[in-house]
C-alpha positions in Angstrom: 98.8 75.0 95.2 100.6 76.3 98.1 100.8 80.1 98.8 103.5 82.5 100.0 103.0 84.8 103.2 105.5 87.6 102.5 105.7 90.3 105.4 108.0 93.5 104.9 110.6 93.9 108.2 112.8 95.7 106.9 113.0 99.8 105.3 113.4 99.9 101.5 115.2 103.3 101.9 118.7 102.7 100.7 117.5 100.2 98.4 118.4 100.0 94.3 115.2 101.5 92.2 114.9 97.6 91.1 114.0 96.7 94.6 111.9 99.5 95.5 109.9 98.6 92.4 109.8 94.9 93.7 108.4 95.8 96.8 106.0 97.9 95.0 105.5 94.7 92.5 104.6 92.3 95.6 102.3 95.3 97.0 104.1 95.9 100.2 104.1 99.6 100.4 105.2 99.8 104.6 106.6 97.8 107.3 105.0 95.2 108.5 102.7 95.0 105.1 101.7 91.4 104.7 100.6 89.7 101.7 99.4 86.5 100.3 100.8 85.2 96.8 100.7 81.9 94.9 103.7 79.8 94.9 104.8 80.6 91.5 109.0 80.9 90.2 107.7 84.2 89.1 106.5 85.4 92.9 110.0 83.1 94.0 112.5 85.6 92.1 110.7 88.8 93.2 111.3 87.6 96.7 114.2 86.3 95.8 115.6 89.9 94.9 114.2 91.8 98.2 115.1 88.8 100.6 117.0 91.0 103.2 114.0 93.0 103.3 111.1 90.4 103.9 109.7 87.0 105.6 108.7 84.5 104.0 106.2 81.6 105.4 104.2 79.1 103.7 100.6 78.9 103.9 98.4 76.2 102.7 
């Protein structure tokens, strides 16, 4: 299964609770955080939500 590289570039001050909590959700807590997630629809919405605030890169 292939797996998500999701990188925080952008602040979440300013943001809606809901995306702060996304963020928190995905465990980026920073710029320039950088996780690893299954490709899943679940992880897909969640970066769906919080896309002006994140990269996104596929990793096999």
């Amino acid at each position: 299964m292939a797996r998500l590289k999701v990188t925080q570039t952008r602040s979440k001050i300013g943001g809606s609770d809901s995306q702060r909590n996304t963020l928190r959700s995905l465990g980026l807590k920073r710029i320039g955080d950088v996780v690893v997630k299954e490709d899943r629809p679940e992880i897909r919405g969640m970066v769906n939500t919080v896309a002006h605030l994140v990269t996104v890169e596929e990793v096999d």
